[in-house]
ZAZA-134406 format. One record per residue: residue in one letter; y, z, x of N, C-alpha, C in turn; residue number from 1. Coordinates in pm, whole numbers, m for minus. Example, Ala and Ser with C-alpha at 12.3 -4.5 7.8 and 13.67 -1.06 7.14 Angstrom:
BEGIN
VODREN  resn     nyy     nzz     nxx    cayy    cazz    caxx     cyy     czz     cxx  resi
VODREN     a    m569     780    1319    m450     780    1230    m330     780    1320     1
VODREN     s    m225     708    1285    m106     714    1367       3     787    1290     2
//
This chain:
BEGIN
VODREN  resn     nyy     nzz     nxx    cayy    cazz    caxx     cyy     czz     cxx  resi
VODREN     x   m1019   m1087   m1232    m938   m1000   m1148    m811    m956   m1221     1
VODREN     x    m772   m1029   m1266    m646   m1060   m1393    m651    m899   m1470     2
VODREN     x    m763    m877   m1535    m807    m803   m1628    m801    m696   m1547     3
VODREN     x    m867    m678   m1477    m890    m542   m1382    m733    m448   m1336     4
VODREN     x    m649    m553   m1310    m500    m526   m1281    m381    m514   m1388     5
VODREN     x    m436    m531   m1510    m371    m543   m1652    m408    m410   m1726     6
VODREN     x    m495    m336   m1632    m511    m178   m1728    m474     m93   m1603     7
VODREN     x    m537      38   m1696    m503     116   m1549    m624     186   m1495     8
VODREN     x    m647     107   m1395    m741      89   m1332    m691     149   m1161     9
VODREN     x    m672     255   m1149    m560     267   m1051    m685     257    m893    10
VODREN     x    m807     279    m913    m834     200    m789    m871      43    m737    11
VODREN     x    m768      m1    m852    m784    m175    m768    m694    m149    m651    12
VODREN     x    m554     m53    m636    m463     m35    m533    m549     m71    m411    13
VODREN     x    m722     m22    m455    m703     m31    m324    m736    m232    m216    14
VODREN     x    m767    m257    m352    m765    m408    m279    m651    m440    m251    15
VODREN     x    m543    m422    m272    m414    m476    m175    m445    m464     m62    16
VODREN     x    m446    m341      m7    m423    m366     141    m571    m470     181    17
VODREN     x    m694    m493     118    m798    m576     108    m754    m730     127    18
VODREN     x    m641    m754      23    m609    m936      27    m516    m955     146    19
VODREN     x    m421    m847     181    m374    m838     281    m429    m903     444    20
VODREN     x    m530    m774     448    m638    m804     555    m711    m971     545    21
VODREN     x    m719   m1014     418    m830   m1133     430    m743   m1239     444    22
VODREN     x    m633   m1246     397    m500   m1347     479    m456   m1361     576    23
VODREN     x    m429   m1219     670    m458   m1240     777    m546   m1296     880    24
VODREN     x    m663   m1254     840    m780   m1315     896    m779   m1467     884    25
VODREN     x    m787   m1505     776    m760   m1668     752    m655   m1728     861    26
VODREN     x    m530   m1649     885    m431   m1750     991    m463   m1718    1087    27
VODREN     x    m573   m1583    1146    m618   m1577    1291    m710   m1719    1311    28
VODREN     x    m788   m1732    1217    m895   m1804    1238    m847   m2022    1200    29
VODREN     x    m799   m2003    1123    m729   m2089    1066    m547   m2091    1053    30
VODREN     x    m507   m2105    1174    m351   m2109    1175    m304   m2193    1122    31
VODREN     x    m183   m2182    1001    m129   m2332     958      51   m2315     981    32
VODREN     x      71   m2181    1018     219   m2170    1006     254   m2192    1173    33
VODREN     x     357   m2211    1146     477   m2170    1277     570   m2131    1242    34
VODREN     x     510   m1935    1288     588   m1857    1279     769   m1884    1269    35
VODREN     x     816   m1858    1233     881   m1841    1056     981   m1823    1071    36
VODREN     x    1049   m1764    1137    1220   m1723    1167    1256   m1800    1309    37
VODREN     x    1369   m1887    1263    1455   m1981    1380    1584   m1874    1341    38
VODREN     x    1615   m1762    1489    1668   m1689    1443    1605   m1549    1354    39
VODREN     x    1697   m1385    1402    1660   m1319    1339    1819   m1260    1320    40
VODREN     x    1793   m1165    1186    1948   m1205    1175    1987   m1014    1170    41
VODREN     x    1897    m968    1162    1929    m808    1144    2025    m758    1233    42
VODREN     x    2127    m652    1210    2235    m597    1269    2202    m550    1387    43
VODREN     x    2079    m463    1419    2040    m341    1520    2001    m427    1624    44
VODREN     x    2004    m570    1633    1962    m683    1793    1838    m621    1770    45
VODREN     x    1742    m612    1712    1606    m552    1703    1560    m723    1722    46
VODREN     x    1429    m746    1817    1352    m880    1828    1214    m824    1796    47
VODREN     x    1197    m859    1655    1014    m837    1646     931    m935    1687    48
VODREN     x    1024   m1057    1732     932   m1187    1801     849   m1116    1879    49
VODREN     x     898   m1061    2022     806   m1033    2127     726    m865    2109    50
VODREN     x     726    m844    1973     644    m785    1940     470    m755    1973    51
VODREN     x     363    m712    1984     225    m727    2047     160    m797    1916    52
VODREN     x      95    m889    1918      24    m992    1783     m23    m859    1677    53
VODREN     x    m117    m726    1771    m213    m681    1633    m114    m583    1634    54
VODREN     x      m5    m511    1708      56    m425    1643     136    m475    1528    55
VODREN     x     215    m590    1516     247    m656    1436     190    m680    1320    56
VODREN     x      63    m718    1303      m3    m787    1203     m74    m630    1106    57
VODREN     x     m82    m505    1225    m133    m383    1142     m25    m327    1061    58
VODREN     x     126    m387    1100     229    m284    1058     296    m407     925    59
VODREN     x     258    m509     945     233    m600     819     203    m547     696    60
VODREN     x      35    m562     712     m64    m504     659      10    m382     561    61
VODREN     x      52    m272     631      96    m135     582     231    m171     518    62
VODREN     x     356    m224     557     431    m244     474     414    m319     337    63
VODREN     x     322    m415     382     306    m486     229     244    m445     185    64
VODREN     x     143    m359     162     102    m271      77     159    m158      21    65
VODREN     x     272     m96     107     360       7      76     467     m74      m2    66
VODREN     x     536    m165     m13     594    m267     m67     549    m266    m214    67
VODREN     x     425    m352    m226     342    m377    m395     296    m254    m420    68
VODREN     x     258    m110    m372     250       5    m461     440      62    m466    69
VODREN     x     484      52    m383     595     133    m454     652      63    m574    70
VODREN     x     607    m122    m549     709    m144    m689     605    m121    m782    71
VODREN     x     482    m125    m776     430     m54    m903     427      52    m974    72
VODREN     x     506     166    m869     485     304    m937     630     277    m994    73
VODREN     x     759     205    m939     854     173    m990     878     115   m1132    74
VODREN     x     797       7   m1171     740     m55   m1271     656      68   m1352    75
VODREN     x     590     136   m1336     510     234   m1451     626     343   m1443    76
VODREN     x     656     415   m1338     743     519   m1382     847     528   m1491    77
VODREN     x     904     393   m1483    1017     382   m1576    1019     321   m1655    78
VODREN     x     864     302   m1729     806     291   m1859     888     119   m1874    79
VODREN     x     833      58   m1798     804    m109   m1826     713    m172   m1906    80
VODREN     x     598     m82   m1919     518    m117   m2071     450       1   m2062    81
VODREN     x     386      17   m2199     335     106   m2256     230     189   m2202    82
VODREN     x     159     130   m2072      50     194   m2022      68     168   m1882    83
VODREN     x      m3     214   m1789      m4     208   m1638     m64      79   m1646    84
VODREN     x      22      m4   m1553     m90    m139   m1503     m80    m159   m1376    85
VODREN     x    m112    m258   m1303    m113    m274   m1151    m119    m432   m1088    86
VODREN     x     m34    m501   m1221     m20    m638   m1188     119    m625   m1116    87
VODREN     x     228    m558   m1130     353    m580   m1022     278    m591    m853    88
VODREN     x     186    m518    m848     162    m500    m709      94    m667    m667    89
VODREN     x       0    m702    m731     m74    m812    m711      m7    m929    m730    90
VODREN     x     137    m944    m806     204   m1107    m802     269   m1058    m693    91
VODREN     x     310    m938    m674     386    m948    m526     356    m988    m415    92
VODREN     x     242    m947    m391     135    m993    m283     131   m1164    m304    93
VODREN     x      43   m1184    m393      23   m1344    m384     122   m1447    m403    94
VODREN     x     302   m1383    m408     381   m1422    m380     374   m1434    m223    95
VODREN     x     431   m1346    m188     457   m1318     m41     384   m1408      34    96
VODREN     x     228   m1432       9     144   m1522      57     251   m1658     109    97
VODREN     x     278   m1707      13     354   m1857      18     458   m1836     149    98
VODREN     x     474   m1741     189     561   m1717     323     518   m1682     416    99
VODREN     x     553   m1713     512     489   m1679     655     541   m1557     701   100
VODREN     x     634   m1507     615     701   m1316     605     571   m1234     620   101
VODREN     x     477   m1280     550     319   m1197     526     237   m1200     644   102
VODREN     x     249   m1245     756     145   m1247     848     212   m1176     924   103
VODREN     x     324   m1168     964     382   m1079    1086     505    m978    1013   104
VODREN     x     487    m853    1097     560    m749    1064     741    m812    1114   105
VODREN     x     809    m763    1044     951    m823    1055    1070    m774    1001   106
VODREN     x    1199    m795     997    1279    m727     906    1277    m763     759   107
VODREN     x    1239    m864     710    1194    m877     583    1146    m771     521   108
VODREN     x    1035    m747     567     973    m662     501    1005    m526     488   109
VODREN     x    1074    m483     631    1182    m347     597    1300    m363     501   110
VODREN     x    1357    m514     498    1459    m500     380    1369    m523     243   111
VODREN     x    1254    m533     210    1197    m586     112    1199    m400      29   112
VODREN     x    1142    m301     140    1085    m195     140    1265     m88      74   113
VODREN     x    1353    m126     135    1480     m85     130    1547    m111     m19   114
VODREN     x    1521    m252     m36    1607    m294    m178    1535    m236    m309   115
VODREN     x    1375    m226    m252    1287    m183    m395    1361      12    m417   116
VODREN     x    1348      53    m312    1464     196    m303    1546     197    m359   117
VODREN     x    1611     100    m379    1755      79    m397    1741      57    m562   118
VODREN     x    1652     m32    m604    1610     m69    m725    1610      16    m820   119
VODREN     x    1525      52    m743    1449     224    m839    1542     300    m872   120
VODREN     x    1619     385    m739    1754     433    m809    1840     380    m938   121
VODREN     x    1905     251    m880    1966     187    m991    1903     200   m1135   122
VODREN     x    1789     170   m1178    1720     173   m1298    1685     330   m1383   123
VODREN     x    1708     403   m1267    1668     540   m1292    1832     628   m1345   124
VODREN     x    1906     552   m1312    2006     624   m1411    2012     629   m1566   125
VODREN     x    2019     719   m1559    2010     806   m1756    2138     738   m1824   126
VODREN     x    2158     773   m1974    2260     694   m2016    2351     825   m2056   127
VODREN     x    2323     932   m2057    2383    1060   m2050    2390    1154   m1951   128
VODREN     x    2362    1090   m1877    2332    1207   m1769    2463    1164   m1625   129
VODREN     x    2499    1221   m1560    2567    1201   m1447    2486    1099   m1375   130
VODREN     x    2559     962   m1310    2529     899   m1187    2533     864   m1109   131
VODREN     x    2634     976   m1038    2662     979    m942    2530    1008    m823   132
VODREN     x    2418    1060    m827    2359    1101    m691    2273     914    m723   133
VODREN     x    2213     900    m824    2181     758    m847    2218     649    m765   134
VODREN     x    2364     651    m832    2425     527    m761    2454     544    m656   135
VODREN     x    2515     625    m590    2525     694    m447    2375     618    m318   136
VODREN     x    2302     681    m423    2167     642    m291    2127     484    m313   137
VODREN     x    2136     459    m425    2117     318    m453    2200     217    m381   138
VODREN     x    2299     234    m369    2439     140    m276    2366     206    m110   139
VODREN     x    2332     346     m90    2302     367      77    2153     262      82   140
VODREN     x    2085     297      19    1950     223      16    1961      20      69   141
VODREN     x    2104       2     m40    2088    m159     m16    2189    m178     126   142
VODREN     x    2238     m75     154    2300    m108     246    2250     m92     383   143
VODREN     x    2096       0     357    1999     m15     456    1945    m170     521   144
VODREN     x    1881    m195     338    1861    m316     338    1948    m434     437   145
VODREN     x    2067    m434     423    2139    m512     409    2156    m548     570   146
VODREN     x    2158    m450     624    2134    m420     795    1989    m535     845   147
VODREN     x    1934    m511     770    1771    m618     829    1811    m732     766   148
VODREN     x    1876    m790     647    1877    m877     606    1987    m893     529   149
VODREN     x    2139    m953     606    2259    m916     506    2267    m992     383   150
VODREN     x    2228   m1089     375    2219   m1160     241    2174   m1013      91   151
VODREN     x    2159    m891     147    2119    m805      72    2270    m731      26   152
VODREN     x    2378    m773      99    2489    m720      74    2535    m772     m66   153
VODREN     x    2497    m876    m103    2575    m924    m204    2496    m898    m302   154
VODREN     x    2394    m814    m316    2357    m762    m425    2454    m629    m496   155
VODREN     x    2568    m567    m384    2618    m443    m440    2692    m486    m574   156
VODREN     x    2714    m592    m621    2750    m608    m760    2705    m626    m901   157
VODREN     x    2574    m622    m870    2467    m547    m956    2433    m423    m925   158
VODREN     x    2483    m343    m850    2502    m177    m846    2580    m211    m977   159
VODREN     x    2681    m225    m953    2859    m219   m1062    2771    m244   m1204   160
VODREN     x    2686    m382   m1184    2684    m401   m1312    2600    m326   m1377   161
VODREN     x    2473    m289   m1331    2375    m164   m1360    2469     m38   m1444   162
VODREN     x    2593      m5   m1357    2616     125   m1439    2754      31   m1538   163
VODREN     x    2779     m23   m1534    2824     m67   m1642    2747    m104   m1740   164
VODREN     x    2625    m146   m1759    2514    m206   m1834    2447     m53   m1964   165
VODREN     x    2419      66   m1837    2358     193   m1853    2449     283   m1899   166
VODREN     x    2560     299   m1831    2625     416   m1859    2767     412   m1944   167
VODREN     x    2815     471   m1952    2981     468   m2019    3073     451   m1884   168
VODREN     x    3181     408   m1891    3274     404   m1726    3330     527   m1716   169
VODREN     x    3262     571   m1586    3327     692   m1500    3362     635   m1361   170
VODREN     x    3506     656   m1380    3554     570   m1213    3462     627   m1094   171
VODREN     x    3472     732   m1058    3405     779    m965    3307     734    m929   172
VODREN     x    3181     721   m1050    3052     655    m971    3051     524    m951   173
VODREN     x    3226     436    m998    3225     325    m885    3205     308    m789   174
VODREN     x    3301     442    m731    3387     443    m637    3242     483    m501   175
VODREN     x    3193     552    m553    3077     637    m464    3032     528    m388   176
VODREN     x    2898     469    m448    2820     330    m399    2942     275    m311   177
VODREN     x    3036     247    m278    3139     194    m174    3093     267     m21   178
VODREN     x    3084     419     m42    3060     493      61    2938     488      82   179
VODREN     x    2824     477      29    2686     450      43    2647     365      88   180
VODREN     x    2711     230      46    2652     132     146    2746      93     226   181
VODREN     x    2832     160     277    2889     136     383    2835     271     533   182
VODREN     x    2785     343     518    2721     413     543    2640     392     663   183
VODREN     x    2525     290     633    2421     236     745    2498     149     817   184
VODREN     x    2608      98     828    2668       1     919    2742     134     989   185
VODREN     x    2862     248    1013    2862     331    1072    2755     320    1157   186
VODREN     x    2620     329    1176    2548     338    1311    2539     222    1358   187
VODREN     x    2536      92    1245    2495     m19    1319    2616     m40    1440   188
VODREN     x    2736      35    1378    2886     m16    1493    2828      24    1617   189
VODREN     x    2697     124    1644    2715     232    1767    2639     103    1845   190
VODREN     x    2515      64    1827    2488     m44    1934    2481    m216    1855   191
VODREN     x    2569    m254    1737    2610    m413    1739    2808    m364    1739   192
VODREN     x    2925    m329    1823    2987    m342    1741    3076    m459    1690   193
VODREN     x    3004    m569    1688    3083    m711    1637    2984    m765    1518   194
VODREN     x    2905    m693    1479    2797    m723    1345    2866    m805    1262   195
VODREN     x    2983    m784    1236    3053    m908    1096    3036   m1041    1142   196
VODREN     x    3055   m1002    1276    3066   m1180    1306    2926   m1216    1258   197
VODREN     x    2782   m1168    1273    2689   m1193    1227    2611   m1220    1091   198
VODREN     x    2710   m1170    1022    2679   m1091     903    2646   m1197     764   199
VODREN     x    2671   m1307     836    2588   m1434     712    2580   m1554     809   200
VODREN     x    2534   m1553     859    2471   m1675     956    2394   m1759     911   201
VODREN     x    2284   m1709     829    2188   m1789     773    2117   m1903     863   202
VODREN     x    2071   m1823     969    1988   m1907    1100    1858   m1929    1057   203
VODREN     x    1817   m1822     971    1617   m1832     928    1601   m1929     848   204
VODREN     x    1469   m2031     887    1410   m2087     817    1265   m2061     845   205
VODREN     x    1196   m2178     822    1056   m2173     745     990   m2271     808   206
VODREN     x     884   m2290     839     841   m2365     904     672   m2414     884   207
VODREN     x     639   m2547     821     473   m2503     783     452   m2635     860   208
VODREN     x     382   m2632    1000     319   m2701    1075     206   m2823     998   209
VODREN     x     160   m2763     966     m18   m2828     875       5   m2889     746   210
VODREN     x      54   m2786     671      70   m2816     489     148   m2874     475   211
VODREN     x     317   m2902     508     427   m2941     480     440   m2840     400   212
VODREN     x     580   m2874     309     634   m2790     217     633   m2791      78   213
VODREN     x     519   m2876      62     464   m2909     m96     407   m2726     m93   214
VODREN     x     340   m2667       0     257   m2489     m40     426   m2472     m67   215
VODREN     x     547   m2455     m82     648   m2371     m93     675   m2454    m256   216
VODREN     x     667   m2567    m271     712   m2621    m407     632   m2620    m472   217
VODREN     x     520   m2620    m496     413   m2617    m584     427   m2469    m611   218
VODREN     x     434   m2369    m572     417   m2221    m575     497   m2215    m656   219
VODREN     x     667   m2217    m605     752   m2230    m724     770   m2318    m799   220
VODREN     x     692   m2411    m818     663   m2435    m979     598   m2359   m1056   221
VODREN     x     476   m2290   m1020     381   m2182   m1055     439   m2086   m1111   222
VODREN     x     550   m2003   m1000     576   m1900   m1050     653   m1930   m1141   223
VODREN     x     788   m2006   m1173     876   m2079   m1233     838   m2112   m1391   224
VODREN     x     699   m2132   m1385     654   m2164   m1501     626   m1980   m1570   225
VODREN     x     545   m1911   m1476     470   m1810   m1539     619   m1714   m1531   226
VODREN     x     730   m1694   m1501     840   m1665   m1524     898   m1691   m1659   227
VODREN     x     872   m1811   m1716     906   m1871   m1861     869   m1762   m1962   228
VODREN     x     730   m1809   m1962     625   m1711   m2013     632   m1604   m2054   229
VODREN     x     670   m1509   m1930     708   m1423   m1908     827   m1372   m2008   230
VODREN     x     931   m1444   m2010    1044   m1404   m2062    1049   m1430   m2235   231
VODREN     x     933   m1530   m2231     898   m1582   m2455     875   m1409   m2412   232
VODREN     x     797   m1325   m2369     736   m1199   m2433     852   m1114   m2455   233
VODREN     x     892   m1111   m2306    1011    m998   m2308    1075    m993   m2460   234
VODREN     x    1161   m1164   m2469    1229   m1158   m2575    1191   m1108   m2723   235
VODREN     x    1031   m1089   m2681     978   m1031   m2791     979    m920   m2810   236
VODREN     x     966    m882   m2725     941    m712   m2700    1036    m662   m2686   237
VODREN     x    1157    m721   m2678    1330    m593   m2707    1355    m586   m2835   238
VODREN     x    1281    m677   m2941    1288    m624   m3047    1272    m521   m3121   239
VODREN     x    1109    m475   m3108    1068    m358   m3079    1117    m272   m3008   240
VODREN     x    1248    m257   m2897    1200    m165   m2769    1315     m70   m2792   241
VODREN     x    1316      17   m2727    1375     151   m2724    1591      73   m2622   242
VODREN     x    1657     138   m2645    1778     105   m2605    1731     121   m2460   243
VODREN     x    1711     215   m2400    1689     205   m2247    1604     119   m2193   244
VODREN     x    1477      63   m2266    1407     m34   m2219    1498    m174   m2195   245
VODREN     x    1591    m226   m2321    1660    m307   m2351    1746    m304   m2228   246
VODREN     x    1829    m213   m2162    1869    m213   m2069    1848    m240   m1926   247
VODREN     x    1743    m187   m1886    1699    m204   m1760    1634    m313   m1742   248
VODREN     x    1569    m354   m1892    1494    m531   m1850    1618    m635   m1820   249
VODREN     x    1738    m589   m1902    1844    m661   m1865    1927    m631   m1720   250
VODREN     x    1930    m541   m1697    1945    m554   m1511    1876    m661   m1445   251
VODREN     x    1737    m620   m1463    1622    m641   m1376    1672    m835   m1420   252
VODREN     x    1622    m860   m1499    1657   m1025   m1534    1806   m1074   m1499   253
VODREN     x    1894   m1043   m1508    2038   m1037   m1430    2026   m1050   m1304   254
VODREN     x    1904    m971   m1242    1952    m967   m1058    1821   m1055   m1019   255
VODREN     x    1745   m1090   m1159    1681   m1224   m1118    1696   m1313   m1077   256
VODREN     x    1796   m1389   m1201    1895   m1489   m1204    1985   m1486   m1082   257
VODREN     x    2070   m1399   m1054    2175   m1379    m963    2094   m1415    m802   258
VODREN     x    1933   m1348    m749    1909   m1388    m654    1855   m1507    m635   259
VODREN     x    1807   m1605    m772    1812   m1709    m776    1916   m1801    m745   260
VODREN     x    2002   m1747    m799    2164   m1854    m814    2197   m1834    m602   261
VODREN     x    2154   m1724    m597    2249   m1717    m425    2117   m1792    m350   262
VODREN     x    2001   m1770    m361    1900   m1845    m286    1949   m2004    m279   263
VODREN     x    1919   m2033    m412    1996   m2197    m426    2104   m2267    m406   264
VODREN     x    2197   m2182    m394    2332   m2220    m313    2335   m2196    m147   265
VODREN     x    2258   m2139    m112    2221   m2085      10    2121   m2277      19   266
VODREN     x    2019   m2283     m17    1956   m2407      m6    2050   m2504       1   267
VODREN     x    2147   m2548     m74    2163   m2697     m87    2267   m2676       9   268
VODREN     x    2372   m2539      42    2443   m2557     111    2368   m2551     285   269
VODREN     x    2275   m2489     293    2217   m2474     432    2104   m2520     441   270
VODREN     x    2013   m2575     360    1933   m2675     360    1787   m2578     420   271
VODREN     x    1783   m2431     374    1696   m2350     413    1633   m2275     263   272
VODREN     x    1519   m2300     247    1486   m2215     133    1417   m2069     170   273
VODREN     x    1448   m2010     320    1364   m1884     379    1434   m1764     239   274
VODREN     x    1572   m1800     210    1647   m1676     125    1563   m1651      m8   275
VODREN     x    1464   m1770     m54    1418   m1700    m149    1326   m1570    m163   276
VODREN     x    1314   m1573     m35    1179   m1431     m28    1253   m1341     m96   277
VODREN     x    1381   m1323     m61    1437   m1205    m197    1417   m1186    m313   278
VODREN     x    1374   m1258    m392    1361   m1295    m507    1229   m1195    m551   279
VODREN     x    1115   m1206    m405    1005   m1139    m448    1026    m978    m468   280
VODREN     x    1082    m922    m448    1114    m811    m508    1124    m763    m622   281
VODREN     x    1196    m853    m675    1266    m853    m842    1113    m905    m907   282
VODREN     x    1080   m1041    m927     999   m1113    m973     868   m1045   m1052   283
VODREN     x     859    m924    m976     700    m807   m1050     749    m746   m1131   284
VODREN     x     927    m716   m1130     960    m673   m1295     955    m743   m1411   285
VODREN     x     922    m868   m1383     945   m1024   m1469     774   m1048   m1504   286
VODREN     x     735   m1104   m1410     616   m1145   m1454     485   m1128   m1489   287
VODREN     x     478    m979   m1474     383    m917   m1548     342    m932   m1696   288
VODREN     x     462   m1001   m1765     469    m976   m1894     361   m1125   m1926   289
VODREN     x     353   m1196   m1824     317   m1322   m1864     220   m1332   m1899   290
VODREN     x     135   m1193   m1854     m35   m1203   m1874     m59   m1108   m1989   291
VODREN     x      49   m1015   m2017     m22    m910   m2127      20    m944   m2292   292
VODREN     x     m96    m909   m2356    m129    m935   m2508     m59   m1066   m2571   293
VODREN     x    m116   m1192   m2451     m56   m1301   m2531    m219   m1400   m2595   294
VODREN     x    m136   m1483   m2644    m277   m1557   m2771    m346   m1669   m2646   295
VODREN     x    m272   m1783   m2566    m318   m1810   m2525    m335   m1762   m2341   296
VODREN     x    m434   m1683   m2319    m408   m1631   m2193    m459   m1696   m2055   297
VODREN     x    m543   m1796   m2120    m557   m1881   m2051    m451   m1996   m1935   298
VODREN     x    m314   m2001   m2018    m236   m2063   m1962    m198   m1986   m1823   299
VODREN     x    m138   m1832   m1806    m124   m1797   m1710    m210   m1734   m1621   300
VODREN     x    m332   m1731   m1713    m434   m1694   m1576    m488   m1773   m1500   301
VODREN     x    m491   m1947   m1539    m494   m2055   m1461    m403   m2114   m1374   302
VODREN     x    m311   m2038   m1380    m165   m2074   m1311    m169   m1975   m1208   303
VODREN     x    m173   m1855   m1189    m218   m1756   m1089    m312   m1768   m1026   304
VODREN     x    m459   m1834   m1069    m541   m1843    m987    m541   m1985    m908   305
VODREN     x    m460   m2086    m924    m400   m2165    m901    m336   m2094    m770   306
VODREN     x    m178   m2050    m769    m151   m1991    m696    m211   m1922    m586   307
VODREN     x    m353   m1830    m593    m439   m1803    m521    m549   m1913    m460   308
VODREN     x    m566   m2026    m495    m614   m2146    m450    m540   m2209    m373   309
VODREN     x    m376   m2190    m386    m308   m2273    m269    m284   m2189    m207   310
VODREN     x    m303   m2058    m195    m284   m1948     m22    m384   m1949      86   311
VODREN     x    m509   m1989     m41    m602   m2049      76    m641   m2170     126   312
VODREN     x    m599   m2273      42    m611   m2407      57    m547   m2466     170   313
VODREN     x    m405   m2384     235    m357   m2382     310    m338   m2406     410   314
VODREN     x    m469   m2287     456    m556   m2257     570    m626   m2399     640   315
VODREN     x    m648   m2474     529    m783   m2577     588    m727   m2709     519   316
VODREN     x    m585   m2715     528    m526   m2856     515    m494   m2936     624   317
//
C-alpha cells in the first residue's frame, strides 16, 4: 500500500475517504471509545455533542478526507519532493485514527481544515515577491482556526517567524496578520461576548473505555520513531535542495517542534494529552520523507503497518 502512495498514483485519493468509511464501521460495530471531548471549547457555544449519530459520522467522513487531500495538494504544490506523491494524505489519516476526533464530526476537524489554510498561505510566500495578501490570509485563516480550537492562537508566532525565515523585514506585513487574525473573533463578540474568559480552558480530554491508553502511547512511539527517520533524510536532502526548499522545510519542522513543546506542557501541566491532535496537521510535512528512497525500507514500512494494526486491534481489545 506503502508503494502505491509513494508515486503518483493520484487515484489511491480515492481510498481515503474508503479507510475512513471502514473505521467507522469498526466503532459502529465494535465500540471501544467514549466519545472524546469532556468539554467543548470553541468560541461560537456551537454543541456538536447532540448532533444526529449519521449526520455526524457522514460530515466526519468528508472533512477528513477534505483534510488529507488538501494537505496533499499542499505538500505537492509547493514542491516538497520531486514528484507528486500521496503519502501526506495517508499518515494523516492513520494518525487521526489513534483519536476518537475521527469518528465524530467536531470542531477539531474544522480547526484541523482552517490551520492547513493557514499553512499553505504561510509557505506560499515568495522570497521576492510582496507578502502582504499571504500573510494577511494566513493570520485570518488561523484565527478561524483558533475560534474552534484556541490553543490555535498561539501558533500566530510562527506567522512572524515564517516571514522572517522567507522574506527580508517589511514592517507592514507584520503588522497585517495582527488584523487578520483578529478578524474572526469580531463576529465571535456578536453571539460569545465574554470568549476570553474561555479562551484556554483546556477542558478536552480523551477517553478509551476498552484499550486504555497504551493505543495513544504506542502510536506515539511509532510515529516518534518514523519522525526520526524522517528527519536523517530531510537533513540529507537540504544539501542538495534549492534555498526555498531549505526554507519552508524549516518552518514546517519549527512549528513541529513548537506544537510539540505546547502539547507537552499542556500535558504535564493539565494532565490531558487531547492537544496533541494538533500536531497532526504539521506531521505529513515531516513524515513522508521516512519512506522515500531509503536503503533500509523495511524499517518504516513495518512501523506504519504496525500503526495500522493498532487502529484495528483496538476495536476487539
Amino acid at each position: 500500500m506503502i508503494k502505491f502512495f509513494a508515486n503518483n498514483n493520484s487515484f489511491v485519493v480515492i481510498l481515503i475517504p474508503v479507510f475512513v468509511i471502514l473505521h467507522l464501521l469498526l466503532d459502529h460495530y465494535f465500540p471501544s471509545f467514549n466519545m472524546s471531548t469532556v468539554g467543548q471549547e470553541n468560541l461560537w457555544n456551537l454543541d456538536f455533542s447532540v448532533m444526529d449519530n449519521l449526520l455526524s459520522s457522514v460530515l466526519a467522513v468528508i472533512f477528513i478526507s477534505v483534510n488529507a487531500i488538501l494537505l496533499n495538494f499542499v505538500f505537492n504544490s509547493l514542491s516538497f519532493y520531486d514528484k507528486f506523491i500521496y503519502l501526506p494524505s495517508l499518515t494523516y489519516v492513520f494518525m487521526l485514527f489513534l483519536f476518537p476526533i475521527s469518528l465524530r464530526f467536531g470542531e477539531d476537524l474544522v480547526g484541523h481544515l482552517f490551520f492547513i489554510l493557514s499553512f499553505y498561505q504561510l509557505l506560499s510566500i515568495q522570497q521576492n515577491e510582496d507578502a502582504r495578501n499571504n500573510a494577511f490570509l494566513s493570520a485570518l485563516f488561523l484565527g478561524a482556526a483558533a475560534t474552534f480550537l484556541p490553543i490555535y492562537s498561539v501558533f500566530f508566532v510562527i506567522i512572524w517567524f515564517g516571514l522572517f525565515t522567507i522574506r527580508p523585514f517589511v514592517f507592514r506585513e507584520y503588522v497585517l496578520p495582527i488584523f487578520g487574525f483578529l478578524f474572526p473573533f469580531l463576529w465571535v463578540v456578536l453571539v460569545n461576548p465574554f470568549f476570553l474568559n474561555e479562551m484556554f480552558s483546556f477542558s478536552s480530554y480523551l477517553s478509551h473505555t476498552n484499550v486504555g491508553d497504551f493505543v495513544i502511547y504506542v502510536g506515539y512511539l511509532i510515529v516518534v520513531v518514523l519522525a526520526l527517520l524522517a528527519n536523517k533524510k530531510i537533513l540529507e536532502r537540504r544539501i542538495k535542495s534549492s534555498i526555498r526548499y531549505k526554507r519552508i522545510i524549516s518552518v514546517s519542522f519549527v512549528s513541529l517542534l513548537f506544537a510539540a513543546s505546547v502539547s507537552t506542557l499542556i500535558l504535564i501541566f493539565r494532565e490531558t494529552y487531547f492537544y496533541f491532535t494538533i500536531i497532526l496537521v504539521i506531521l505529513p510535512f515531516i513524515l513522508p520523507y521516512a519512506f522515500l528512497n531509503i536503503k533500509r525500507a523495511w524499517i518504516p514500512n513495518a512501523l506504519f503497518y504496525a500503526l495500522i494494526v493498532l487502529n484495528v486491534v483496538k476495536f476487539f481489545y
